[in-house]
C-alpha positions as CSV (number, residue, x, y, z in Angstrom):
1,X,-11.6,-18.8,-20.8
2,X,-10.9,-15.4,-18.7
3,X,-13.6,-13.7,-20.5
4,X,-16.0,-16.8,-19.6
5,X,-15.5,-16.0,-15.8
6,X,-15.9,-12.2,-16.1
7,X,-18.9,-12.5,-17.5
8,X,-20.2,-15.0,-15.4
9,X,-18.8,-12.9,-12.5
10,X,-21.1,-10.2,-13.9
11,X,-23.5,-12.0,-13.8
12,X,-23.4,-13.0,-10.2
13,X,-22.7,-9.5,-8.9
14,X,-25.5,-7.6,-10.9
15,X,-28.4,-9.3,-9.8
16,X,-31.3,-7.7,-11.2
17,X,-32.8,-4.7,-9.0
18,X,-36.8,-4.7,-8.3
19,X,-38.7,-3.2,-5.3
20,X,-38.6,-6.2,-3.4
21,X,-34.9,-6.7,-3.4
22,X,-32.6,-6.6,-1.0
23,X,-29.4,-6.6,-2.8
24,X,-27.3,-3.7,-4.0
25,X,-23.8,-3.5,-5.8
26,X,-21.1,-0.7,-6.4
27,X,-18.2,-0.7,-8.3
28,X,-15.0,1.3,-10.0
29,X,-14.0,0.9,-13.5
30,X,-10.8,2.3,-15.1
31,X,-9.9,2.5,-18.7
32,X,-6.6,3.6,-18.9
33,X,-4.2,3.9,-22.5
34,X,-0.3,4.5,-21.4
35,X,3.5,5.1,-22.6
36,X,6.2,4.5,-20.7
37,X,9.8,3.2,-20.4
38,X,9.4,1.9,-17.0
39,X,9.4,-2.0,-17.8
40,X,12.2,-1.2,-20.7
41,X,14.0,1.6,-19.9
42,X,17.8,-0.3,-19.8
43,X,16.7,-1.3,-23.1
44,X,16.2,2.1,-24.2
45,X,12.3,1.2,-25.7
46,X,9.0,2.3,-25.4
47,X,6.3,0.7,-24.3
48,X,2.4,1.2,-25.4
49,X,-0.4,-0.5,-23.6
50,X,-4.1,0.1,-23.0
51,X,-5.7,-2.1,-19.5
52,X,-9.0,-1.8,-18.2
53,X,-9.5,-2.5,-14.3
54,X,-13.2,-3.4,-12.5
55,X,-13.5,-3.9,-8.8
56,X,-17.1,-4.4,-8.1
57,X,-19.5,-5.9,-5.1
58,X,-23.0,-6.8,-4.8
59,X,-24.4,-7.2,-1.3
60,X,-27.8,-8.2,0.6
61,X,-27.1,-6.7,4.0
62,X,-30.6,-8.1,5.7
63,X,-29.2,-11.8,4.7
64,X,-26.0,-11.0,4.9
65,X,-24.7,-11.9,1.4
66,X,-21.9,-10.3,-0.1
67,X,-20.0,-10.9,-3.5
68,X,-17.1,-9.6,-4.9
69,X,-14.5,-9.0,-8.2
70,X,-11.5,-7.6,-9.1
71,X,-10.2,-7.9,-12.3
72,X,-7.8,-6.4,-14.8
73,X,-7.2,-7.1,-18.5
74,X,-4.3,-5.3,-20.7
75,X,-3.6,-5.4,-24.3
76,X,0.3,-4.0,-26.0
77,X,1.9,-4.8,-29.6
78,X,4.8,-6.3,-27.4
79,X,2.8,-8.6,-24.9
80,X,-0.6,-8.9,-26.6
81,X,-3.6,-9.5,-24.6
82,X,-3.6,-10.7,-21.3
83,X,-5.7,-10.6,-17.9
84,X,-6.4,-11.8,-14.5
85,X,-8.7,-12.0,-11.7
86,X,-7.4,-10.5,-8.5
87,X,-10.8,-11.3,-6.4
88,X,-13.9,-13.0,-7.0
89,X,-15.4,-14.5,-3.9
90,X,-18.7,-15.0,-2.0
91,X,-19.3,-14.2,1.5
92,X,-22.1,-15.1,4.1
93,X,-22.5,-13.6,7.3
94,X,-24.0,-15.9,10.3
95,X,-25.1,-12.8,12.8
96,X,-27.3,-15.5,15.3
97,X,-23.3,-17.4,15.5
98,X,-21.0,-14.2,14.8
99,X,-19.8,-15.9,12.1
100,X,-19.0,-15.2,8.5
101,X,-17.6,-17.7,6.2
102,X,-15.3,-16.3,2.5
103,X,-14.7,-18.6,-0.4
104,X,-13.2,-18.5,-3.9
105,X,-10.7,-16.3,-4.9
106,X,-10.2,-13.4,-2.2
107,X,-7.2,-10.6,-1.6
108,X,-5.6,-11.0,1.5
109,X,-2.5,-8.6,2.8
110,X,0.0,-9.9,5.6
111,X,3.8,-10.3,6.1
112,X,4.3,-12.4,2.5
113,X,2.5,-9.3,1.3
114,X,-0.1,-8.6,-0.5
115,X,-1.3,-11.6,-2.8
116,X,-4.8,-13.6,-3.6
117,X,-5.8,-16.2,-2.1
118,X,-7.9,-19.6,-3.9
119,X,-9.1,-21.0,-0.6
120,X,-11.6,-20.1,2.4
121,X,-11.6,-18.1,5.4
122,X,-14.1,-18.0,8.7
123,X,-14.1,-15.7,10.8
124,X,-15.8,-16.2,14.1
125,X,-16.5,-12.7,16.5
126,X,-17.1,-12.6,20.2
127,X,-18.4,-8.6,20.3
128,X,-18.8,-8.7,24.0
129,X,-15.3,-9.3,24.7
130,X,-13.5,-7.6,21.9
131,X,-12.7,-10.3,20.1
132,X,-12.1,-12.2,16.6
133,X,-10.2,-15.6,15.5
134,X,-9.8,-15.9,11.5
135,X,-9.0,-19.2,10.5
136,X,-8.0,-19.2,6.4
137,X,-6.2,-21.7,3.7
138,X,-5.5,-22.1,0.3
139,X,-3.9,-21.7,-2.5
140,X,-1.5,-18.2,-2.7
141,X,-1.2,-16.5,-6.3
142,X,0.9,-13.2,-6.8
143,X,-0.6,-10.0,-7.8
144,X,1.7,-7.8,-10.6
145,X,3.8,-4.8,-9.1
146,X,3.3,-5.9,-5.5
147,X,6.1,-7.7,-2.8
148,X,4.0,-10.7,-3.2
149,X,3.9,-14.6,-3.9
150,X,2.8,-17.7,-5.5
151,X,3.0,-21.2,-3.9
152,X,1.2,-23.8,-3.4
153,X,-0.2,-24.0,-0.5
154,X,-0.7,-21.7,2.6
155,X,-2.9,-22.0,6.0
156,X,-3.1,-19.4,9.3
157,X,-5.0,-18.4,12.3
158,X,-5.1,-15.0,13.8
159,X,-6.5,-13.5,16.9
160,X,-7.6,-10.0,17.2
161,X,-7.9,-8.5,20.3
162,X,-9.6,-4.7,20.6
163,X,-9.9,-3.6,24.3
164,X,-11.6,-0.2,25.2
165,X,-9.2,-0.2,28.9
166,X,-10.2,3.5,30.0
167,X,-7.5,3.1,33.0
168,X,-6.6,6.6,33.8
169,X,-3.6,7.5,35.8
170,X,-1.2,10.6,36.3
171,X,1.6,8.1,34.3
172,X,0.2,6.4,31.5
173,X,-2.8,6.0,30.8
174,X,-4.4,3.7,28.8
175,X,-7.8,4.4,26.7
176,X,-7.3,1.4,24.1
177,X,-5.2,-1.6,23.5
178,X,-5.1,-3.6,20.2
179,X,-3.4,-6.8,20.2
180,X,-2.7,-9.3,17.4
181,X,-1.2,-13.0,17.3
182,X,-0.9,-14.8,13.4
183,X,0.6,-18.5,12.9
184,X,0.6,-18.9,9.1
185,X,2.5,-22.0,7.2
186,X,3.7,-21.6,3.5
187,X,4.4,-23.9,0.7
188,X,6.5,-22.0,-2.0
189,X,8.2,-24.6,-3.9
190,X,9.7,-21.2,-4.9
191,X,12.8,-19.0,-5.0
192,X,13.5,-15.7,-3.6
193,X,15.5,-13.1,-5.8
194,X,17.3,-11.1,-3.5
195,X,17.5,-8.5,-6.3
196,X,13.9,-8.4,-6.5
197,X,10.6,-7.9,-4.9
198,X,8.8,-11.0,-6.1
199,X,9.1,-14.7,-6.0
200,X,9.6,-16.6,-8.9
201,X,9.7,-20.4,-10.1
202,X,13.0,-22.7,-10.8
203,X,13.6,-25.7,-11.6
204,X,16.2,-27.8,-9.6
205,X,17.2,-30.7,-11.4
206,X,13.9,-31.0,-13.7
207,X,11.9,-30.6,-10.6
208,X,10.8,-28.0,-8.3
209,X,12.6,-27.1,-4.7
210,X,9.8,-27.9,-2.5
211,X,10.3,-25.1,0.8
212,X,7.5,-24.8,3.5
213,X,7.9,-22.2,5.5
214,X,6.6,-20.9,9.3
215,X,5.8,-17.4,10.4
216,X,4.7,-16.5,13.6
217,X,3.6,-12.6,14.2
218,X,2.3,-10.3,17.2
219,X,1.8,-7.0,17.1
220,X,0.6,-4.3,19.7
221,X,-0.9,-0.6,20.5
222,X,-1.8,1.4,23.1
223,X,-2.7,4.5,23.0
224,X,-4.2,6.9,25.7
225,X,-4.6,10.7,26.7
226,X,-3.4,12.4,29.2
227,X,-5.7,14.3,31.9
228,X,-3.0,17.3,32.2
229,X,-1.3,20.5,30.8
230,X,1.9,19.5,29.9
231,X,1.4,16.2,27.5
232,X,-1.7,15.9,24.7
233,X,-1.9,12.2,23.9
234,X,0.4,9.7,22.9
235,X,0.7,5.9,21.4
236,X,2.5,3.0,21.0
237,X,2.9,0.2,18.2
238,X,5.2,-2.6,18.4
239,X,5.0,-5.4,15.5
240,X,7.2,-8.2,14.1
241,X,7.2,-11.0,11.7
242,X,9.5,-14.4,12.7
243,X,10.6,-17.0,10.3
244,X,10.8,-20.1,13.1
245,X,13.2,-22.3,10.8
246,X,15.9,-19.5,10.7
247,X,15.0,-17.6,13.5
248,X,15.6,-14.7,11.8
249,X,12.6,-11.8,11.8
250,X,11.6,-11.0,8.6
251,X,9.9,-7.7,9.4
252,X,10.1,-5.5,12.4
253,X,8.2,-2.3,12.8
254,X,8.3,0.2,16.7
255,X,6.7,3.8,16.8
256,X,6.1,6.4,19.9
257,X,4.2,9.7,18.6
258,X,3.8,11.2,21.2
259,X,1.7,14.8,21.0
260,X,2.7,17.5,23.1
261,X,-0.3,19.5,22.4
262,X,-2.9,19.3,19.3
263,X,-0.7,20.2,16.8
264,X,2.6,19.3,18.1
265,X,4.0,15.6,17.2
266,X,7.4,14.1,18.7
267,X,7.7,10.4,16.6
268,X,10.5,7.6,17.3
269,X,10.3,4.7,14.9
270,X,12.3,2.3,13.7
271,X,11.5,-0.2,10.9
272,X,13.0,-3.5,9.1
273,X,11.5,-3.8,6.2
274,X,11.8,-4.8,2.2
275,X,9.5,-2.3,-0.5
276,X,6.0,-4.0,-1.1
277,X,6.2,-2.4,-4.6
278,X,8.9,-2.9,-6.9
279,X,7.7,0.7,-8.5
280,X,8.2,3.5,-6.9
281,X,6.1,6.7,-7.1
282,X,7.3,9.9,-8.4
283,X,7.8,11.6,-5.0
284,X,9.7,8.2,-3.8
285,X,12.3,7.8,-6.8
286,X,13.6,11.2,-5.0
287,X,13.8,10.1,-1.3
288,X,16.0,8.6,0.6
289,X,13.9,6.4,2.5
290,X,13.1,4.0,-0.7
291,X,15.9,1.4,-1.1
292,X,14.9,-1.8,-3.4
293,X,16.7,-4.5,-0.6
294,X,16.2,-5.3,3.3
295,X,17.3,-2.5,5.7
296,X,16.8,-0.7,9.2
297,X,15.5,2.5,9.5
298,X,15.7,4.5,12.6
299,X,13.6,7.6,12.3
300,X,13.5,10.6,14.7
301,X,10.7,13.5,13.7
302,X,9.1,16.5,14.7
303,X,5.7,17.8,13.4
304,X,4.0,21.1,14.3
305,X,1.3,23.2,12.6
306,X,1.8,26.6,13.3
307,X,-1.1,27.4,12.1
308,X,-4.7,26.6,10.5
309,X,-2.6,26.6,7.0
310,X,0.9,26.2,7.8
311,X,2.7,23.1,9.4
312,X,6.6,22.1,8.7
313,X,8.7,19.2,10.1
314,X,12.4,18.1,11.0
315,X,13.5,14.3,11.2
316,X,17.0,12.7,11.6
317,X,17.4,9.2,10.2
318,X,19.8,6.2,10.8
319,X,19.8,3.4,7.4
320,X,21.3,0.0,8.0
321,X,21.9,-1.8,4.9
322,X,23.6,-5.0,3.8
323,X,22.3,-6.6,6.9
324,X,24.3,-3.8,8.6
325,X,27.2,-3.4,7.0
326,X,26.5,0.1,5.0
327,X,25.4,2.4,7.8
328,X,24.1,5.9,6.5
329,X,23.1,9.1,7.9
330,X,20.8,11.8,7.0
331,X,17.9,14.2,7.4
332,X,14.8,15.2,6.1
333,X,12.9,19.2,6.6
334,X,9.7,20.5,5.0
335,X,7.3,22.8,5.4
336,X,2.9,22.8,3.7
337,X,1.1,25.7,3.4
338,X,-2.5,26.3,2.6
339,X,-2.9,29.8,3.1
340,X,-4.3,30.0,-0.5
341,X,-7.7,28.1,0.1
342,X,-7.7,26.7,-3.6
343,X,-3.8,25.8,-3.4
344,X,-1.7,23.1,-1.5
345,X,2.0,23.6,-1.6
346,X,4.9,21.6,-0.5
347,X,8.6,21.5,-0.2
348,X,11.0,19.5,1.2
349,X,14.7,18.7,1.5
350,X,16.4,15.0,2.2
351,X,19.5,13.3,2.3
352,X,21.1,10.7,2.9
353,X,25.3,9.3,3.3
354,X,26.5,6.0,3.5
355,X,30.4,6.0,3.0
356,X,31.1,6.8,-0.3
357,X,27.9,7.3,-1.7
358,X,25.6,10.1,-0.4
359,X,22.0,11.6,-2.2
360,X,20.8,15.0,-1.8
361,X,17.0,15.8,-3.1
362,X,14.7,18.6,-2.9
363,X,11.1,18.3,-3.8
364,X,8.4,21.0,-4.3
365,X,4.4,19.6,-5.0
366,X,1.8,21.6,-5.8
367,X,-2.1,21.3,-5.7
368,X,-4.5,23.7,-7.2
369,X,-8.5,23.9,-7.7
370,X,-8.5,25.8,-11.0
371,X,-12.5,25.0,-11.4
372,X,-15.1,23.1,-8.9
373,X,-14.6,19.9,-12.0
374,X,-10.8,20.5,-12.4
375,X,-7.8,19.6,-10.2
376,X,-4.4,20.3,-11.1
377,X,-1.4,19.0,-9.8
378,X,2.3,20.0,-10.3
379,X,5.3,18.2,-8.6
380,X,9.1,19.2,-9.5
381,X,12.3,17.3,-7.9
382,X,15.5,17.8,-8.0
383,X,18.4,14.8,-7.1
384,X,21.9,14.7,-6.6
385,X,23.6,11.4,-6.2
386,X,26.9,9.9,-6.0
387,X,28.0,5.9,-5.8
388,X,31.0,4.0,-6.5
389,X,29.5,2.1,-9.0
390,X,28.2,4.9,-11.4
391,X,29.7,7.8,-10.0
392,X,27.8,11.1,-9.7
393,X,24.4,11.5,-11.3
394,X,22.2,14.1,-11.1
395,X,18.4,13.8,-11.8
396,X,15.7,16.8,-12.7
397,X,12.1,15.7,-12.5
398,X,8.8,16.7,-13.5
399,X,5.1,15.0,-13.1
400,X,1.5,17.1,-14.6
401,X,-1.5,15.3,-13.6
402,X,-4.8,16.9,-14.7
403,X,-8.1,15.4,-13.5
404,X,-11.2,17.0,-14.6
405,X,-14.7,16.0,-13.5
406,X,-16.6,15.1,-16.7
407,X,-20.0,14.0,-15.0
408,X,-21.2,13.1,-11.1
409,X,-19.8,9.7,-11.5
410,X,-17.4,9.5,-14.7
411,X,-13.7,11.3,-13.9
412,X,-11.1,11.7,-16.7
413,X,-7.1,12.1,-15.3
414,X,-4.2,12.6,-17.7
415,X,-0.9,12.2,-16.0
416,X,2.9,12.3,-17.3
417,X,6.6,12.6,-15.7
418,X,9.7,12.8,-17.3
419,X,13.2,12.5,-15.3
420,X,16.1,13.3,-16.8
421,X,19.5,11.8,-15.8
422,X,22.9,13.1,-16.3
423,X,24.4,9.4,-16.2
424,X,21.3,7.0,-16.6
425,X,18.7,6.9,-18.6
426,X,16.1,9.0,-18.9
427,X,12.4,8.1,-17.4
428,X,8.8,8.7,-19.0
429,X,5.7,8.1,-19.3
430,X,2.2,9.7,-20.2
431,X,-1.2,7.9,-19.6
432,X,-4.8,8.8,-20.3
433,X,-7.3,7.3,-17.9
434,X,-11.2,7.7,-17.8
435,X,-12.8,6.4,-14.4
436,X,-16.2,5.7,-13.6
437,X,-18.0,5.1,-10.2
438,X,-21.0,3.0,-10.1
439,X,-23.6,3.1,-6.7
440,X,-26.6,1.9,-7.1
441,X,-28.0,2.5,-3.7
442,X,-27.1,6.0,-2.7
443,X,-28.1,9.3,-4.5
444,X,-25.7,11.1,-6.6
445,X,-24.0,14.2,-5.7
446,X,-24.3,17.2,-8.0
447,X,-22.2,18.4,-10.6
């Protein structure tokens, strides 16, 4: 049935070209074979699997069509074959009403994360005053290795205001100001797992729970720069997510950066927050700032480039855990150089204590141009931690990825880590991929 839509959604997006048409499409398809022990490695297996992903759009910008679809399909001797469709929609723009109007299956991203959507969304503009209302409902379904969700129903309006304020003053000034309200109601008829990123189904007494759920966010920014000597620019960001029926806030993000000069940044953030992915990249499994539950995170930073080619940073960090009660300290210094004009280096030091348990990690990653069609890149880590519950384990890692530039449009990448553990298991994996970009209405760059 799946291969009955993807075809017809070909057919839709690829309508055929001629020199009276208006319409032209682009797109991105991956073919990718991989090993790994990431979905098994407690279980001390190896996985095999080969997926292919599209994402692909066809528009007519004088009418003001546009369609679109994502999809992914995946084949393994463990799981057999098996795909979805992330996105396939259709859009019309109404310019004389400053409206545009979505239906089907579209992605959205927003504080139950990021998740399709079977429903429609309008959005109505008013360009002369800076703003937008989005008006959107339907029917939520979860999208694999993402913090996301499936229920069954889900409605929301949002306002976005952009204001170009230009009030200048010796104090603060204000250039811009970006304000954002969302009221959004959710029907789960779903449970949590605290121990996870994703929601999944249970039954309760042969039947589903049935949960609706309200969330009301508002977030703001303003940024300006100042007129004298002694202070560059600076801006400010305050956003937060509230769940009316507990009155708890699910989400909670502050920042100041505020830039002395050009290339001098002083930044004060603090975040509560929960992972959007349940897998972690390379560089993350080695820092202290990924944690797979809820937590606060107070951040204090300092960025300067000293140079054209060489910039480093300090930050001190506060972690609240456990909905505060495991309370950690820690720091973070690095320095990039690019001196070498074919060759990025990196290095950086982090750690972290909270009681009895502390984690110590350096990191060095590399970037070189060995040809004009090959880029190399090299990233090493080293990890010391210690818990309670498994005592000390240390952790060397190791991640090659080679991608080489096989035509204008076609890229091939071949990738692989290894971690090795002194008291858990060890982590792989190793995955061919072969890329191609599709753009039918621009000219391609050369070789």
């Amino acid at each position: 049935m799946k291969a009955r839509i993807l075809l017809l959604s070909a057919l839709v997006l690829f309508p055929m070209q001629n020199a009276y048409s208006a319409w032209n499409w682009s797109g991105t398809l991956k073919a990718k074979v991989q090993g790994d022990n990431r979905y098994t490695r407690y279980t001390d297996d190896f996985e095999i699997f080969g997926e292919v992903w599209g994402s692909f759009e066809a528009f007519d910008k004088q009418q003001g069509w546009q369609t679109a679809v994502d999809f992914v399909t995946r084949g393994s001797v463990n799981n057999g074959f098996e795909g979805d469709i992330y996105q396939l929609s259709i859009q019309k723009e109404f310019k004389e009403w400053n409206t545009s109007i979505q239906a089907g299956r579209f992605q959205r991203s927003d504080s139950l994360g990021f998740y399709s959507l079977d429903g429609a969304s309008i959005i109505y503009r008013l360009p002369d005053y800076g703003l937008s209302f989005n008006l959107y409902g339907g029917r939520p379904t979860r999208q694999e290795d993402m913090r996301s969700v499936t229920g069954e129903w889900l409605y929301g309006i949002e306002l976005m205001s952009h204001q170009q304020i230009n009030w200048q003053n010796d104090v603060l000034p204000i250039d811009s100001w970006l304000f954002r309200f969302a009221f959004q109601q959710f029907n789960n008829q779903l449970i949590e797992d605290p121990y996870s990123f994703l929601y999944y189904e249970q039954e309760v007494s042969g039947e589903k729970e049935d949960a609706t759920s309200t969330r009301v966010s508002m977030g703001t920014t303003i940024a300006g720069q100042f007129q004298h000597r002694y202070l560059h620019a600076y801006e400010i960001a305050l956003t937060g997510t509230l769940e009316t029926s507990t009155g708890v806030f699910e989400e909670v993000f502050t920042d100041l950066s505020l830039d002395i000069t050009e290339n001098t940044r002083v930044r004060v953030s603090y975040a509560l927050y929960e992972p959007r992915s349940p897998y972690p990249t390379f560089k993350e499994q080695f820092y202290t700032d990924y944690y797979s539950g809820r937590q606060d995170l107070l951040l204090v930073s300092f960025n300067q480039a000293l140079t054209d080619t060489f910039s480093y940073h300090l930050e001190g960090k506060r972690a609240a855990r456990k909905e505060g009660k495991d309370i950690g300290y820690g720091g973070e210094v690095g320095v990039r150089s690019r001196y070498f004009r074919d060759w990025d280096l990196s290095a950086d030091f982090d750690m972290l204590e909270f009681g009895d348990s502390s984690t110590y990690n350096l990191y060095f990653g590399s970037e070189y141009s060995l040809s004009a069609k090959t880029l190399l890149n090299l990233n090493l880590a080293y990890s010391l931690d210690t818990s309670p519950l498994y005592g000390e384990n240390t952790a060397a890692g190791t991640e090659l990825k080679v991608r080489y530039k096989l035509y204008s449009d076609v890229f091939i990448d071949l990738a692989g880590s290894y971690i090795a553990n002194s008291r858990l298991d060890n982590e792989y994996r190793l995955g061919l991929q072969a890329t191609w970009y599709f753009d039918n209405f621009m000219p391609k760059a050369g070789m």
